[in-house]
C-alpha atoms as one frame of an Amber mdcrd trajectory, in Angstrom:
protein
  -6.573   3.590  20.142  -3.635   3.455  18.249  -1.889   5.822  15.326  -0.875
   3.821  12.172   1.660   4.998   9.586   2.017   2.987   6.056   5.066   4.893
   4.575   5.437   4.516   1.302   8.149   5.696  -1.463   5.172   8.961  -2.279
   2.896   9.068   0.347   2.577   8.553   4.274  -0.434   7.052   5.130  -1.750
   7.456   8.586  -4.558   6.761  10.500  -6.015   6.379  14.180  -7.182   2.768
  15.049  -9.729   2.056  17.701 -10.817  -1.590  18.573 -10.522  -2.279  14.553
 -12.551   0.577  13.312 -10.374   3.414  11.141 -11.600   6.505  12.622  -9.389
   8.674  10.925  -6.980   8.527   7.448  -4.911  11.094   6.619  -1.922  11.378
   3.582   1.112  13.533   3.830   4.194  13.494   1.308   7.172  11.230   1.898
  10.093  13.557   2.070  13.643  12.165   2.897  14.505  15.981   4.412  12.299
  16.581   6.747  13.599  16.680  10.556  11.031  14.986  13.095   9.980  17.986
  14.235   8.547  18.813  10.866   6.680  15.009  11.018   5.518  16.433  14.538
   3.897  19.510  13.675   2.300  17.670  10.620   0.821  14.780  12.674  -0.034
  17.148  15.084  -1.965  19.838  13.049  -3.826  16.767  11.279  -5.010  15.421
  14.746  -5.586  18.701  15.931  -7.667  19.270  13.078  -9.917  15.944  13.498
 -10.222  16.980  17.397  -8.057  14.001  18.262  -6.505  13.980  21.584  -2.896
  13.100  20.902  -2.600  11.536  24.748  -5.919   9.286  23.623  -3.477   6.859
  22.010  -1.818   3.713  23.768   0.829   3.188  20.994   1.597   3.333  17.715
   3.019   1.177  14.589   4.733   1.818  11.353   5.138  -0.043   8.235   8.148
   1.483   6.140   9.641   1.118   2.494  11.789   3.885   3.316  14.001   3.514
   6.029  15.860   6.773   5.879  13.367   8.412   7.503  12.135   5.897  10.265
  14.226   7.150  12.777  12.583  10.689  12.671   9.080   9.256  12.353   9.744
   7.308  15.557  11.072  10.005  17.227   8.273  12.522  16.106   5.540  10.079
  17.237   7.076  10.130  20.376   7.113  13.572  20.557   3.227  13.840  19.717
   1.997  10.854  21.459   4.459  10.294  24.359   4.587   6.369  22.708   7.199
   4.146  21.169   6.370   3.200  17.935   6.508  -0.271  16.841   8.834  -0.506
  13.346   7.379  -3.828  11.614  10.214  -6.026   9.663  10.558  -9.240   8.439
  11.371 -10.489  11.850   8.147  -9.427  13.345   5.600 -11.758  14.468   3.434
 -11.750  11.680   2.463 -15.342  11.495   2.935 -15.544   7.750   5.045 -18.544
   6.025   6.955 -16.720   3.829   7.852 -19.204   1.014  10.587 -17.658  -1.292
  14.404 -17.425  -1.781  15.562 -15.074   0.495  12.221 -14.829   2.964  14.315
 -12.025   5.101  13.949  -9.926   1.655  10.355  -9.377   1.845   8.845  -5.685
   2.033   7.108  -4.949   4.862   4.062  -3.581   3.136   4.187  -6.313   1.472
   4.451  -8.564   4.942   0.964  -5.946   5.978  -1.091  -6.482   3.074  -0.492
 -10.245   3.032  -1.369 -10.286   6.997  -4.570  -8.470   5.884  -5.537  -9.977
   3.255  -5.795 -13.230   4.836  -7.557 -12.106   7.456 -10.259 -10.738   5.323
 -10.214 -13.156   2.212 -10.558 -16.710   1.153  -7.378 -18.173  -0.193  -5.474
 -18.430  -2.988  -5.270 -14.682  -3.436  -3.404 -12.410  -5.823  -3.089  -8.731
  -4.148  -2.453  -6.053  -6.269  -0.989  -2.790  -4.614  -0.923  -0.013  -7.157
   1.506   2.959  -5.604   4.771   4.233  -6.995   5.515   0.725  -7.683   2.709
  -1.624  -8.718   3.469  -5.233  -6.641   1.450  -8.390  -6.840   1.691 -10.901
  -4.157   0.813 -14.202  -4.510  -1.075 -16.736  -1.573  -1.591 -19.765  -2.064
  -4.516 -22.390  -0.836  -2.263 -23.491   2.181  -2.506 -19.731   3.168   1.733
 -19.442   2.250   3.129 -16.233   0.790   4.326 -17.944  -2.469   6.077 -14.895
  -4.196   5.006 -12.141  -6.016   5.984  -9.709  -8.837   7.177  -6.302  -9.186
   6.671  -3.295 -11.982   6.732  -0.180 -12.448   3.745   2.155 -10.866   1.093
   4.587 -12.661   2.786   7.302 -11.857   6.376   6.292 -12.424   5.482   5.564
 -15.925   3.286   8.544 -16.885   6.535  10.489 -15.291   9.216   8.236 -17.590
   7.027   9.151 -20.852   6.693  12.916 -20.133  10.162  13.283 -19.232  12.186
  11.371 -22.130   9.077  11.788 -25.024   9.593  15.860 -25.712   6.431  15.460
 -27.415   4.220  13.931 -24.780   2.917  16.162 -22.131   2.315  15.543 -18.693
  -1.257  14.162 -17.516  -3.756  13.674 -15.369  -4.236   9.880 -14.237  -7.759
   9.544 -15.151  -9.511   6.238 -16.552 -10.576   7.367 -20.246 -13.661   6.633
 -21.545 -12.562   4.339 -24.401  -9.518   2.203 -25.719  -8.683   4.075 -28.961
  -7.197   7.792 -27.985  -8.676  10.167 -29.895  -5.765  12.797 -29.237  -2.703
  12.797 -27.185  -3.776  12.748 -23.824  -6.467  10.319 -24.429  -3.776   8.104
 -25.701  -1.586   8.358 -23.527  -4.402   7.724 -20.532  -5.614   4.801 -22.720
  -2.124   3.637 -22.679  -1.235   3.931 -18.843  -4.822   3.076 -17.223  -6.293
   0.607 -19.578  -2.779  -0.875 -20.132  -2.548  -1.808 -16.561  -5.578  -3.224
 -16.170  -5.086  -5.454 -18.746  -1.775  -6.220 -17.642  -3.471  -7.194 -14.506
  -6.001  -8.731 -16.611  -3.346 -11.490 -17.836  -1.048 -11.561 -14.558  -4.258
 -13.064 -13.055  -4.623 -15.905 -15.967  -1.201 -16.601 -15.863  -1.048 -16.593
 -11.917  -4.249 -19.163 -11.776  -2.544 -21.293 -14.303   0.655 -21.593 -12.370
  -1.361 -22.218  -8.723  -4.075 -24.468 -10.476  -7.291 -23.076  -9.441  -8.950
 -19.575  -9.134  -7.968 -16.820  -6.600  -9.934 -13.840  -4.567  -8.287 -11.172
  -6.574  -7.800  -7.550  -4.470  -6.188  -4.618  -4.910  -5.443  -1.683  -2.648
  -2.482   1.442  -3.214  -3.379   5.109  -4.459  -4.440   3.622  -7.882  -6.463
   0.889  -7.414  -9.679   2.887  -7.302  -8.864   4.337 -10.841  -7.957   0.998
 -12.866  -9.902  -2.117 -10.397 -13.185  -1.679 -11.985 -11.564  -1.730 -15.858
 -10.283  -5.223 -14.901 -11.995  -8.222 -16.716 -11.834 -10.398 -13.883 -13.302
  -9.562 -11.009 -11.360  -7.568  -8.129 -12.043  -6.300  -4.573 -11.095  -2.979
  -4.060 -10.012  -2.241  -0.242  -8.305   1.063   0.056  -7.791   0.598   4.167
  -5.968  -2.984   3.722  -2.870  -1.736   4.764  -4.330  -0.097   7.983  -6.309
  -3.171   8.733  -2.954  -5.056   8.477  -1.246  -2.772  10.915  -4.282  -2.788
  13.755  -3.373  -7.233  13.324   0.365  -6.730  13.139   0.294  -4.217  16.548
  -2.298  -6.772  18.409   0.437  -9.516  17.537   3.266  -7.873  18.721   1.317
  -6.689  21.817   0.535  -9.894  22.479   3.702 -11.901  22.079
C-alpha cells in the first residue's frame, strides 16, 4: 500500500493505494505556513480516523504545483510513515514524449494526468482539469503530449468578479438551472458554470480541427463534476485520475 498526495495551488489531495484500488481519499487545504509537523498531525488524524495503520504503507509519492511546501510534506510523511516520499518532476520516468518547446517546463500534474489518462483511454485525448486553474492537455493519436492550454479556474474567477465588481456578491459554485439569470446570482452562476462549459464546448471543436480527427474527451479537478455533464460533447468524468496516475508513476519509479 502506498499514500498518494496530488498538491495542488487549493487543495491537497491524498489517498492510500493498494494493488491499484483507492481505498481511501481525503482533501486538506494547501497552506504555504504550515510546519511539517502540522502536515503530520493532519495526515495522521485522517488515517487514524479511517483505522489505517500508518506502518501498513511501503512508500509514498507526491505530485506538487507548489514547491514551497514539498520539503515539509516529505519530511512529515516521513514522520507518519517512516518512508521517503518519491517527489515526481519532469525528469521522472514517466514514459511520456513530451512534445513542446521547453518539455522540462511541464507541470507535474500535468505529467500525472497525462500518464493516466493514457492508461485508461483511447487516444487522441483532450483532458480537462478544472482546479484553481482550469488546464487542457492535449494527446495526440501517436500517444505524444502535444501541448495544452491554460486559463483561469472556477473559483479564481468567481473570486476576481466579487472582489473588483462592488456590486456582485460572492457565490456559491452551483450549475444553474437555465442560461438566462433571472437575478444576480443566477447570472452570475450562468456566467461562470455554463460559460465554461461552453468554453470547453469550443476548445474541443477547435482542438479536433487542429489534430484532424475526434478525441476521448475527460475531465477531472474539484470542478469537473459541476460543469462535465453541461458540456455538448461528450466527456468522461474521472475524479481519481490523478491518484490513478500516481499508483503508475510510483510502480515506474519502483521499477527502474
Amino acid at each position: 500500500m502506498i499514500l498518494a498526495l496530488d498538491v495542488g495551488n487549493t487543495n491537497i489531495v491524498f489517498g492510500c493505494i493498494d494493488n491499484g484500488e483507492i481505498l481511501f481519499e481525503g482533501r486538506i487545504s494547501t497552506d504555504r505556513g504550515r510546519t511539517e509537523m502540522e502536515y503530520a498531525v493532519i495526515l495522521k488524524s485522517s488515517l487514524d480516523i479511517q483505522k489505517i495503520n500508518p506502518s501498513d504503507f511501503d512508500g509514498a509519492i507526491i505530485s506538487s504545483v507548489v514547491p514551497p511546501i514539498d520539503a515539509a510534506l516529505s519530511r512529515a510523511i516521513k514522520l507518519v510513515c517512516g518512508c521517503e516520499p518519491y517527489v515526481i518532476n519532469v525528469k521522472s520516468n514517466h514514459g511520456l514524449i513530451i512534445d513542446i518547446d521547453r518539455p522540462e517546463t511541464l507541470g507535474n500534474d500535468l505529467i500525472t494526468g497525462a500518464v493516466a489518462a493514457l492508461a485508461e483511454y483511447k487516444p487522441p485525448i483532450i483532458l480537462f482539469d478544472l482546479g484553481t486553474a482550469t488546464t487542457i492537455s492535449v494527446i495526440d493519436k501517436n500517444s505524444h503530449y502535444a501541448g495544452g492550454i491554460i486559463t483561469t479556474g472556477l473559483k479564481l474567477s468567481q473570486q476576481a468578479l466579487s472582489a473588483n465588481a462592488s456590486q456582485l456578491p460572492g457565490i456559491s459554485l452551483g450549475a444553474p438551472d437555465t442560461v438566462i439569470g433571472k437575478n444576480t446570482e443566477h447570472a452570475m452562476r450562468s456566467g461562470l458554470i455554463i460559460g465554461c462549459a461552453a468554453m470547453m464546448d469550443g476548445m474541443i471543436d477547435r482542438i479536433e480541427e487542429e489534430l484532424g480527427e475526434k478525441a476521448t474527451v475527460v475531465t477531472t479537478g474539484g470542478f469537473g463534476a459541476v460543469v462535465t455533464d453541461l458540456c455538448r460533447h461528450k466527456a468522461i468524468y474521472d475524479k481519481d485520475l490523478l491518484l490513478k496516475g500516481l499508483w503508475i508513476m510510483y510502480n515506474k519509479q519502483k521499477n527502474s
